[in-house]
C-alpha positions in Angstrom: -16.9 -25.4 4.8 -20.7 -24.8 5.3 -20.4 -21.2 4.8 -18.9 -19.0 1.5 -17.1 -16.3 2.6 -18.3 -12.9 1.3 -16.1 -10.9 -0.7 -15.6 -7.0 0.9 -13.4 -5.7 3.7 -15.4 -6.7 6.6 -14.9 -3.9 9.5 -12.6 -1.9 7.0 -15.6 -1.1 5.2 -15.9 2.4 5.1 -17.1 5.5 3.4 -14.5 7.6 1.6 -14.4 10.4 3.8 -13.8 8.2 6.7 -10.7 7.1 5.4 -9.5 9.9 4.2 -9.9 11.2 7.4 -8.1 8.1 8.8 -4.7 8.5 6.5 -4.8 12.2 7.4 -4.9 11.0 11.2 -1.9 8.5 10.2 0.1 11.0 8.4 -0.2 13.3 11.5 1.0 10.2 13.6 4.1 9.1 11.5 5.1 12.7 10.4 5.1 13.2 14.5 7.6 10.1 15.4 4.9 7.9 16.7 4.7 4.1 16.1 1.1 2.5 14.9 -1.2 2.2 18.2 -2.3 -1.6 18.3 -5.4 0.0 20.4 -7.3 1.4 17.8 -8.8 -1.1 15.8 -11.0 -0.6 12.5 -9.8 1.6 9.6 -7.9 4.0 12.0 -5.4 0.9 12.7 -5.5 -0.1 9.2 -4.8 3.3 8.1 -1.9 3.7 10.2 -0.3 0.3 9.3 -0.5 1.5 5.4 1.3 4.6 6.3 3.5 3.6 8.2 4.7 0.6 6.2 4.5 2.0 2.7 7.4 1.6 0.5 8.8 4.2 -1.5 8.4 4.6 -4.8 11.3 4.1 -7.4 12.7 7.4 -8.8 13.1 6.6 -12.1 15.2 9.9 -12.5 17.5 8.3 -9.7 18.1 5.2 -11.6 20.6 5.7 -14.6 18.7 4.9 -18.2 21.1 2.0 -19.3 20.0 0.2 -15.9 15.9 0.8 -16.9 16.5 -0.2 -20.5 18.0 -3.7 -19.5 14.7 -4.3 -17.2 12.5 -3.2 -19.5 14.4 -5.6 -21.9 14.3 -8.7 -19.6 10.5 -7.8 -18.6 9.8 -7.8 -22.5 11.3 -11.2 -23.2 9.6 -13.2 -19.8 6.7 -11.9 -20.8 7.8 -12.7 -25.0 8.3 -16.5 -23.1 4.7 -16.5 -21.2 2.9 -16.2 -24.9 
């Protein structure tokens, strides 16, 4: 290839209040039943796919302790084989 590719988010590239702006915009959207609008383009599209694709985060109070001690214990010893 003749040219590097520069590292950064290309048109994503925005100030902080600008996307804060955007997610608030999003959260409006999905909190109101509407799907992502594949009109807007920049970080108000980008914004709105984050939203509404996120995944939930685990409740670790929802998941009984014997289940998060034997991952913790299988995390420790793939990581005991890595070293």
């Amino acid at each position: 290839m003749c040219f590097q590719r520069k590292a950064g988010l290309g048109r994503y590239n925005s100030a902080r209040p600008e996307w804060l702006a955007a997610y608030r915009n999003a959260r409006f959207m999905r909190n109101s039943g509407k799907e992502p609008d594949a009109s807007l383009s920049g970080i108000a599209w980008k914004a709105q796919l984050i939203v509404a694709y996120e995944r939930d985060g685990i409740d670790n109070l929802a998941v009984p302790l014997e289940a998060r001690l034997i991952a913790k214990n299988l995390i420790n010893e793939i990581l005991a084989e890595e070293n």
